[in-house]
py3Dmol code that shows the C-alpha trace and the ligand (Angstrom):
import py3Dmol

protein = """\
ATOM      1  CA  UNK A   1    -154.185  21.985 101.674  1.00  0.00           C
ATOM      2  CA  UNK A   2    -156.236  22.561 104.536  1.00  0.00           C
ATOM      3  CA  UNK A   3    -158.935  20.591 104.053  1.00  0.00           C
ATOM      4  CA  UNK A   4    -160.400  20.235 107.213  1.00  0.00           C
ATOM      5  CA  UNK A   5    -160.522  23.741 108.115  1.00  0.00           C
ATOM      6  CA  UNK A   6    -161.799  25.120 104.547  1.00  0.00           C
ATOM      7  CA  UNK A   7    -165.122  22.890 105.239  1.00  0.00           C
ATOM      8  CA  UNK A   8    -165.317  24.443 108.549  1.00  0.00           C
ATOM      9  CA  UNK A   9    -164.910  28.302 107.500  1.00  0.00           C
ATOM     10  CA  UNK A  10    -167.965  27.299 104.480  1.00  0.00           C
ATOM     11  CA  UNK A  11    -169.897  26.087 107.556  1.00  0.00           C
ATOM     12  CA  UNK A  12    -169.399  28.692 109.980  1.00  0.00           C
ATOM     13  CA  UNK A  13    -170.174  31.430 107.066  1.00  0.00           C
ATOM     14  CA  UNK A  14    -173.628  29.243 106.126  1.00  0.00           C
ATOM     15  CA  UNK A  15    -174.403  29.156 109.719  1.00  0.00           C
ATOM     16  CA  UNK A  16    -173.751  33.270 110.348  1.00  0.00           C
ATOM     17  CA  UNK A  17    -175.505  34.423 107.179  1.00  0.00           C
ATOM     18  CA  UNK A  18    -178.881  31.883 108.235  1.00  0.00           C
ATOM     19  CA  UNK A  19    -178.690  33.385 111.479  1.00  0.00           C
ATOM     20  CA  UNK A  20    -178.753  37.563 110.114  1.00  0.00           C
ATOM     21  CA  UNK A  21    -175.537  38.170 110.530  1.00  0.00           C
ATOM     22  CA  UNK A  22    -174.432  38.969 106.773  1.00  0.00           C
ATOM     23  CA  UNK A  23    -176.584  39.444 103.311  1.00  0.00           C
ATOM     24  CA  UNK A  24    -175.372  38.027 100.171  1.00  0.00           C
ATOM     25  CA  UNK A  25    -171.938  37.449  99.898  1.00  0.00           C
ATOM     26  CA  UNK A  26    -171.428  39.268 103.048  1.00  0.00           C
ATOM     27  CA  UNK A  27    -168.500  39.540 105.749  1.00  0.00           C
ATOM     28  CA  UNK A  28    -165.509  36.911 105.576  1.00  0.00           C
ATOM     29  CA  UNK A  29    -164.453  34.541 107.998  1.00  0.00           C
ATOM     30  CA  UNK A  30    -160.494  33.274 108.316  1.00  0.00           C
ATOM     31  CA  UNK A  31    -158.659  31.400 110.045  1.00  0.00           C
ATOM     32  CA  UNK A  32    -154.513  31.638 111.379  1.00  0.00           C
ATOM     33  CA  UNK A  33    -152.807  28.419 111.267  1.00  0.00           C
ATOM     34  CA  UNK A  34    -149.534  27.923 113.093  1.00  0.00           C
ATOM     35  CA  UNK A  35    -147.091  28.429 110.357  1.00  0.00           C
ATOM     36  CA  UNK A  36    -148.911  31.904 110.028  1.00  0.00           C
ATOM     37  CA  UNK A  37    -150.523  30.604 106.632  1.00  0.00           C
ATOM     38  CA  UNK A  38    -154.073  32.077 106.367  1.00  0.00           C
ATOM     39  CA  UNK A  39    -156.909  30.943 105.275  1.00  0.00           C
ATOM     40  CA  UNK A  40    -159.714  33.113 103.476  1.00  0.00           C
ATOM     41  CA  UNK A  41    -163.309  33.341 102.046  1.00  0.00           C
ATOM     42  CA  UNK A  42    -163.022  34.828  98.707  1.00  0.00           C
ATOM     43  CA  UNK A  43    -164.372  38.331  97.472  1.00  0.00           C
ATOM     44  CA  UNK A  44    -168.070  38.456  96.629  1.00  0.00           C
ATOM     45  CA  UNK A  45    -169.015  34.781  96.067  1.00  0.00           C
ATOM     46  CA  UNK A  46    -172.281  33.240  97.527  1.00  0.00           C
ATOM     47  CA  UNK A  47    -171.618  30.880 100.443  1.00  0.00           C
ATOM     48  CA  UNK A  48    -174.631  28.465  99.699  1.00  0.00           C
ATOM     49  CA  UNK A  49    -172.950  26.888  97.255  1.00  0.00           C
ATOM     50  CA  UNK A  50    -168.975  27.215  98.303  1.00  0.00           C
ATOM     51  CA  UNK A  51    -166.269  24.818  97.517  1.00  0.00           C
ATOM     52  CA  UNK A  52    -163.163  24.327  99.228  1.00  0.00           C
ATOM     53  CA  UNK A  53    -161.541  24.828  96.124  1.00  0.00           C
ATOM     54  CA  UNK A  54    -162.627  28.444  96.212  1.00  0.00           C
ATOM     55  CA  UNK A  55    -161.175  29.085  99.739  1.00  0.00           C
ATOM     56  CA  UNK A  56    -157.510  30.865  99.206  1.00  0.00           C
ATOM     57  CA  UNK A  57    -154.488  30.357 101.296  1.00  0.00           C
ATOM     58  CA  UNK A  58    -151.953  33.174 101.808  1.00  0.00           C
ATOM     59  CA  UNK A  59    -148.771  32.563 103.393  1.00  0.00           C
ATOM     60  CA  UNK A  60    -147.433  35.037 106.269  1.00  0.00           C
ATOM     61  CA  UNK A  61    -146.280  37.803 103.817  1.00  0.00           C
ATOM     62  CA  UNK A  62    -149.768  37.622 102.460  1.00  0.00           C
ATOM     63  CA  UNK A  63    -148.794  36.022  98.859  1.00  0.00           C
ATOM     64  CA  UNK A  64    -151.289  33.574  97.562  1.00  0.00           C
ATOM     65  CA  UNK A  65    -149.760  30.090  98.055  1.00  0.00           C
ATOM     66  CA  UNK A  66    -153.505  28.184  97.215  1.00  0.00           C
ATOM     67  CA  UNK A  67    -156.461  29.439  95.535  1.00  0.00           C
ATOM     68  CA  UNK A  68    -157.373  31.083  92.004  1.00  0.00           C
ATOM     69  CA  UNK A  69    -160.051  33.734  93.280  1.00  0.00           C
ATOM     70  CA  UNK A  70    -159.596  37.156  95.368  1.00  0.00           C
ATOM     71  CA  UNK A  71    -159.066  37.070  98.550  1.00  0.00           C
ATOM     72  CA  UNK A  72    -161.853  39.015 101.018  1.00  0.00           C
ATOM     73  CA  UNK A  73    -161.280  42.185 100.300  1.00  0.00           C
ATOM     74  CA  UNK A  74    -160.432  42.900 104.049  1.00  0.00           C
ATOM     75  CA  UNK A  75    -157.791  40.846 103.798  1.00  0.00           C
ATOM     76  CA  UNK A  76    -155.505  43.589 104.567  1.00  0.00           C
ATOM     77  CA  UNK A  77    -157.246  44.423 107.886  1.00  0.00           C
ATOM     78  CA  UNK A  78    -157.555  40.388 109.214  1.00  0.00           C
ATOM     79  CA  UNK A  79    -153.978  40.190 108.080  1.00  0.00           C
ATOM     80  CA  UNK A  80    -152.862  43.534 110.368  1.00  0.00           C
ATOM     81  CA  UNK A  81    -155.164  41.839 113.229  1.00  0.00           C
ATOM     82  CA  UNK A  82    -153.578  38.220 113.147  1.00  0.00           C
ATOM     83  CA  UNK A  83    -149.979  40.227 112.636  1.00  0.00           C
ATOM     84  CA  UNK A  84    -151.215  42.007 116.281  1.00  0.00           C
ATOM     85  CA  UNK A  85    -152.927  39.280 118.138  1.00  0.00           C
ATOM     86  CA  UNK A  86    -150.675  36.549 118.832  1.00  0.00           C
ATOM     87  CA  UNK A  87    -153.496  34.670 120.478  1.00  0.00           C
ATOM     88  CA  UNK A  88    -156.184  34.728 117.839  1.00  0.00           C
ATOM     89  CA  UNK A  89    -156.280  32.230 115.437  1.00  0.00           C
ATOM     90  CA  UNK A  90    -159.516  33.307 114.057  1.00  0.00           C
ATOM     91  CA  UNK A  91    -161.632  36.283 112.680  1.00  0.00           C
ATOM     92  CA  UNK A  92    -164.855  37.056 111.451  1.00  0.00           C
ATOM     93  CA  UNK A  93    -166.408  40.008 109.548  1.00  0.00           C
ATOM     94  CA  UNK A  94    -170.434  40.316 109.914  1.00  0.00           C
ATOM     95  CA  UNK A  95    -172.223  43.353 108.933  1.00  0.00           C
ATOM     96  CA  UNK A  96    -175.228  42.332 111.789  1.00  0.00           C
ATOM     97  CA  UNK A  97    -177.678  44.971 112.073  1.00  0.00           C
ATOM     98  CA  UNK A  98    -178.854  45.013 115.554  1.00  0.00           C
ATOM     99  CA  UNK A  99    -175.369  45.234 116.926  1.00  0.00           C
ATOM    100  CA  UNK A 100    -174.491  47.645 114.384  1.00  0.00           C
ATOM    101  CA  UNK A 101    -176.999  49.978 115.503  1.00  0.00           C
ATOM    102  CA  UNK A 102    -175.844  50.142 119.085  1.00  0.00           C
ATOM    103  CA  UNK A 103    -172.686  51.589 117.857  1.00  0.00           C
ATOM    104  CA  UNK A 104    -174.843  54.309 116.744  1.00  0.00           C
ATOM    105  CA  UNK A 105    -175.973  55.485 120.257  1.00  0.00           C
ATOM    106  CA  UNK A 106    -173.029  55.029 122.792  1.00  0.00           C
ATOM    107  CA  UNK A 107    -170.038  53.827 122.485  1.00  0.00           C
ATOM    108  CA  UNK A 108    -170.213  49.980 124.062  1.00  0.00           C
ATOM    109  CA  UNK A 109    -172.303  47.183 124.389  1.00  0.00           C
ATOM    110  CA  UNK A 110    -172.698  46.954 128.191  1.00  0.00           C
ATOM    111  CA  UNK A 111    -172.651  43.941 130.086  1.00  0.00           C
ATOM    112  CA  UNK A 112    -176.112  43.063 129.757  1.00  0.00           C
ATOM    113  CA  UNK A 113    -176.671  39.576 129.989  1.00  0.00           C
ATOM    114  CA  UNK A 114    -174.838  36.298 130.864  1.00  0.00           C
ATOM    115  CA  UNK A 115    -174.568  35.415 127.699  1.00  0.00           C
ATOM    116  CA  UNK A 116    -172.569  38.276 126.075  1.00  0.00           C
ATOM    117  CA  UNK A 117    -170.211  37.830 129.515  1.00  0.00           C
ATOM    118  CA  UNK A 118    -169.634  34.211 128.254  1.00  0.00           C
ATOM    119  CA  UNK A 119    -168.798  34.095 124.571  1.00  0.00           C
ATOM    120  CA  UNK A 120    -167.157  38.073 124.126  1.00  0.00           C
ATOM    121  CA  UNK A 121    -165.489  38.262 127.467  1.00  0.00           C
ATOM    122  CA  UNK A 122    -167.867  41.397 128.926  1.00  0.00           C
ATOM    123  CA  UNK A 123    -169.006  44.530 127.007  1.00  0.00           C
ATOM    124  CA  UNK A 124    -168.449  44.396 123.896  1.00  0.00           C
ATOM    125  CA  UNK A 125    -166.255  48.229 122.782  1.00  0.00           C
ATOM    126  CA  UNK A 126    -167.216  50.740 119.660  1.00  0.00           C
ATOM    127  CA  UNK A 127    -164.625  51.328 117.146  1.00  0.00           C
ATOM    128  CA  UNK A 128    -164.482  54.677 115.442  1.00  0.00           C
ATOM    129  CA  UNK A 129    -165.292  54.744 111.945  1.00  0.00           C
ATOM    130  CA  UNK A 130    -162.874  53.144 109.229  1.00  0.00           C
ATOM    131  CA  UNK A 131    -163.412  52.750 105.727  1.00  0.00           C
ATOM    132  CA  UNK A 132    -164.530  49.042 104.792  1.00  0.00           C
ATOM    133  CA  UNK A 133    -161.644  47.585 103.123  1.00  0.00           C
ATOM    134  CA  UNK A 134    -158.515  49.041 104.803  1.00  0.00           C
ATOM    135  CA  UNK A 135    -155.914  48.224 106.605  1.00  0.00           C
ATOM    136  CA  UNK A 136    -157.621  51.031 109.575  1.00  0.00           C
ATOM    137  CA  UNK A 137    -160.117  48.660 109.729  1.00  0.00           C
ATOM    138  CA  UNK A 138    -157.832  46.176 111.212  1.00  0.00           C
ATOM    139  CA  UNK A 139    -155.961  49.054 113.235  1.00  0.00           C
ATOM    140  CA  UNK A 140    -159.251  49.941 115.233  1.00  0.00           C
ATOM    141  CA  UNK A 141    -159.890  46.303 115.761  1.00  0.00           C
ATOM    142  CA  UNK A 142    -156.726  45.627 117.276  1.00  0.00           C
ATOM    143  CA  UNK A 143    -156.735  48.897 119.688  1.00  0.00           C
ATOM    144  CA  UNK A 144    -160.203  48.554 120.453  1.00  0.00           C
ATOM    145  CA  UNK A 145    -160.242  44.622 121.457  1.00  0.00           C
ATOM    146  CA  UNK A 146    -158.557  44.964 124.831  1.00  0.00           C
ATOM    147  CA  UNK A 147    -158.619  41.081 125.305  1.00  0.00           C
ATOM    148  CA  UNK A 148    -162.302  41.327 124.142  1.00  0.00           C
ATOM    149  CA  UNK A 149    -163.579  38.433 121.629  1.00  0.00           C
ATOM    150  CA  UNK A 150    -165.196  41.029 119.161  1.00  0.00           C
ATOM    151  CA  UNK A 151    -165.507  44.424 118.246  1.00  0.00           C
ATOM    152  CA  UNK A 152    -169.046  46.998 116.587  1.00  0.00           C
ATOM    153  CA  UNK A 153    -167.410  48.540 113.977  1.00  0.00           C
ATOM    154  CA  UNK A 154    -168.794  52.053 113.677  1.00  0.00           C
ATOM    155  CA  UNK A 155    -171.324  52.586 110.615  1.00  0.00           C
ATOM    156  CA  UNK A 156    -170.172  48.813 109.071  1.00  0.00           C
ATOM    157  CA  UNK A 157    -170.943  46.148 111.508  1.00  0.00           C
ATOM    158  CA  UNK A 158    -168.692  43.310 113.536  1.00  0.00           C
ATOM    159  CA  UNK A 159    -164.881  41.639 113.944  1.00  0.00           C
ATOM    160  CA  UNK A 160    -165.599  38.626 116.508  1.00  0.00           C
ATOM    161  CA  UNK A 161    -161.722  36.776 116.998  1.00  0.00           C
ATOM    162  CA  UNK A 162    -160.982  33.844 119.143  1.00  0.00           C
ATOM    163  CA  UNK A 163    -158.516  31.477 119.868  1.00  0.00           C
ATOM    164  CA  UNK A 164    -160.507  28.856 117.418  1.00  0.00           C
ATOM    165  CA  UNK A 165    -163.677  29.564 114.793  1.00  0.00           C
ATOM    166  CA  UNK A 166    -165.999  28.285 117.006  1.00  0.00           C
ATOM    167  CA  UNK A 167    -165.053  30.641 119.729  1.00  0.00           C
ATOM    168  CA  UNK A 168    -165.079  33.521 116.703  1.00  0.00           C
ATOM    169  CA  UNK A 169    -168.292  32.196 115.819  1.00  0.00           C
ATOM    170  CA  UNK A 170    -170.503  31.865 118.778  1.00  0.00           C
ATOM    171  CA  UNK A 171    -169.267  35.789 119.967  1.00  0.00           C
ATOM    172  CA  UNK A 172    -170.957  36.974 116.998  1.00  0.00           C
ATOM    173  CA  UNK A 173    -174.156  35.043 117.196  1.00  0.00           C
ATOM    174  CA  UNK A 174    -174.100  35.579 120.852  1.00  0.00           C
ATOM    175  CA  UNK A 175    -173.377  39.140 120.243  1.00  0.00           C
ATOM    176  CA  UNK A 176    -176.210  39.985 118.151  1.00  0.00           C
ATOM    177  CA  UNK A 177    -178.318  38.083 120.851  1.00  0.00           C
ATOM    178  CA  UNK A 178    -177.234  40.598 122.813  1.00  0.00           C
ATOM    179  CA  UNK A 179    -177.519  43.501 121.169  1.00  0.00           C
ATOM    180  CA  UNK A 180    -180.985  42.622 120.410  1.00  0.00           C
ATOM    181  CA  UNK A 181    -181.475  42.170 123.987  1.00  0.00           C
ATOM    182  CA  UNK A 182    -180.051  45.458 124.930  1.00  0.00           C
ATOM    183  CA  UNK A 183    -182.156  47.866 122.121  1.00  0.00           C
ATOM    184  CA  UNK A 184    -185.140  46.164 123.319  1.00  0.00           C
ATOM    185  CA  UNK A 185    -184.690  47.441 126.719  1.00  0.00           C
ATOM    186  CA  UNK A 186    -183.747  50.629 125.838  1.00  0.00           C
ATOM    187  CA  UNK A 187    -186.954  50.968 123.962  1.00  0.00           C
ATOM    188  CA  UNK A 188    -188.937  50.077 126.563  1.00  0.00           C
ATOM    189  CA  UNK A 189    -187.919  51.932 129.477  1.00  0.00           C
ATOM    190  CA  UNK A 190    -189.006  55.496 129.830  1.00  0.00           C
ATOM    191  CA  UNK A 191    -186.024  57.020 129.841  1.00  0.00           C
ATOM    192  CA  UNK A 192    -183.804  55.137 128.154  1.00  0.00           C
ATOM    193  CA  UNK A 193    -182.120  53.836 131.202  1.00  0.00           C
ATOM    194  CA  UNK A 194    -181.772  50.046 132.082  1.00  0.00           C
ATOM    195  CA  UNK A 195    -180.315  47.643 134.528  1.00  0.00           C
ATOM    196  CA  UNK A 196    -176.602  46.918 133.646  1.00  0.00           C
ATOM    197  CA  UNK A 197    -174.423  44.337 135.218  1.00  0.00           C
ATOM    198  CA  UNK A 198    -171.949  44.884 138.011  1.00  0.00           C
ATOM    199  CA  UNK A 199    -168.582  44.246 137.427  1.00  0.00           C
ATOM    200  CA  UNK A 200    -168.381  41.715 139.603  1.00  0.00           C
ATOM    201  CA  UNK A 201    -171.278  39.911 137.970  1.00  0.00           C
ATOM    202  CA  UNK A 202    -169.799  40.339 134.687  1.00  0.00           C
ATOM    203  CA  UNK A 203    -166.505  38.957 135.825  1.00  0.00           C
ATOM    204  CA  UNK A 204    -168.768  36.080 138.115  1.00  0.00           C
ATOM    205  CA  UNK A 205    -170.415  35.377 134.366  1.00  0.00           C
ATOM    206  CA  UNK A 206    -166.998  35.567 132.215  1.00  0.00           C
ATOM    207  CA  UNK A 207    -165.622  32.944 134.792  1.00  0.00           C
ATOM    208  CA  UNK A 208    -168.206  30.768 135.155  1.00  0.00           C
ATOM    209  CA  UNK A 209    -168.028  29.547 131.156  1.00  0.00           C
ATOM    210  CA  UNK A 210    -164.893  28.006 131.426  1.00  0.00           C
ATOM    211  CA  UNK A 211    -166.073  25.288 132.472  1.00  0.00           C
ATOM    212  CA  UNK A 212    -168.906  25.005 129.832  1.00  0.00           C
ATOM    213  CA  UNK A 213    -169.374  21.827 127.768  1.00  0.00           C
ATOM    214  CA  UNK A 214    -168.387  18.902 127.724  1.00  0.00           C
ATOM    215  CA  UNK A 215    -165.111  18.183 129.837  1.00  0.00           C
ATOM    216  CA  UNK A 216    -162.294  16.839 127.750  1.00  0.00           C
ATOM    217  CA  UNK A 217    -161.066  13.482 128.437  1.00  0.00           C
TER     218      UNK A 217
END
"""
ligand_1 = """\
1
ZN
Zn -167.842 44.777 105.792
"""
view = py3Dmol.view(width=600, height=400)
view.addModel(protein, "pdb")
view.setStyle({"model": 0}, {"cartoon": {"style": "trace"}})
view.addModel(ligand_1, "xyz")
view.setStyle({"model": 1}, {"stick": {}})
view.zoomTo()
view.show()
């Protein structure tokens, strides 16, 4: 069941953990399919050497319909974001450091580049803290997104959503881009105060990616 898309969510995890963005067995990544079935990375197993087989599949009331492992155990909190966000069909967990530690001095990622504008939709909002694990978690996610395509999760690290993995995906590389970006600055100004985008050039930049890629035919 699922075939296609259980290669992809082994992919997309391979691809965030050998960019930084998790340690270990690290983070989850899911994915919504139209029936509401998700799909899951299990608890606490290494990535590297994944097999679809592994991957579970829980239907909309969250019972296990595929799959012998345990889920992620955030499960709870992706389940209470896909039950809120009717247009996400996607979510990743990181725990990525850099981003992580700007939600230790302020309480966004400002717009700071063109890139962050592209992939997360403008600055990127601070969610208090909630325990790792619980279904808060997903409740701070969901009030803090704001049409956003991620979310620093105070003291823990990263949700990035979108409308496919990819999209999911490139927020939180982009993201951490970002972030990196943004503490570097910071560090080397005297005061701590840097150039931020307007809103206008944030919304210029958010626009102007719609059209990235190749057009489909
Ligand atoms: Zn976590």
């Amino acid at each position: 069941m699922y075939e296609s898309d259980k290669i992809q969510i082994i992919d997309v995890a391979k691809e965030i953990k050998r960019v930084g963005l998790i340690q270990l067995s690290g983070g989850n990544v899911s994915v919504r399919k139209e029936n509401g079935d998700i799909i899951v990375t299990p608890s606490g197993m290494p990535y590297e050497t994944m097999t679809t087989d592994q991957i579970l599949v829980l239907n909309k009331e969250g019972v296990i319909i595929e799959g012998n492992l345990r889920p992620s155990v955030d499960t709870v909190a992706i389940r209470y974001i896909f039950d809120h966000c009717p247009e996400v069909n996607a979510v990743i967990h990181t725990h990525q450091p850099y981003a992580t530690a700007v939600g230790l001095i302020g309480d966004e990622l400002p717009a700071c580049c063109t890139t962050l504008c592209n992939v997360c939709l403008g600055a990127v909002p601070v969610a208090d803290y909630a325990n790792a694990a619980s279904e808060d978690m997903g409740i701070q996610t969901v009030e803090n997104l704001n049409g956003k395509r991620a979310v620093i999760l105070k003291y823990h690290g990263v949700i990035s959503v979108g409308p496919t993995l990819k999209d999911a995906e490139y927020a939180a590389i982009y993201l951490e881009d970002a972030a990196k970006l943004y503490l570097a600055a910071k560090a080397a100004s005297n005061n701590g105060v840097i150039s931020i985008m307007t809103e206008a050039q944030a919304e210029e930049s958010v626009n102007t990616h719609k059209t990235y890629g190749q057009r489909k035919l």
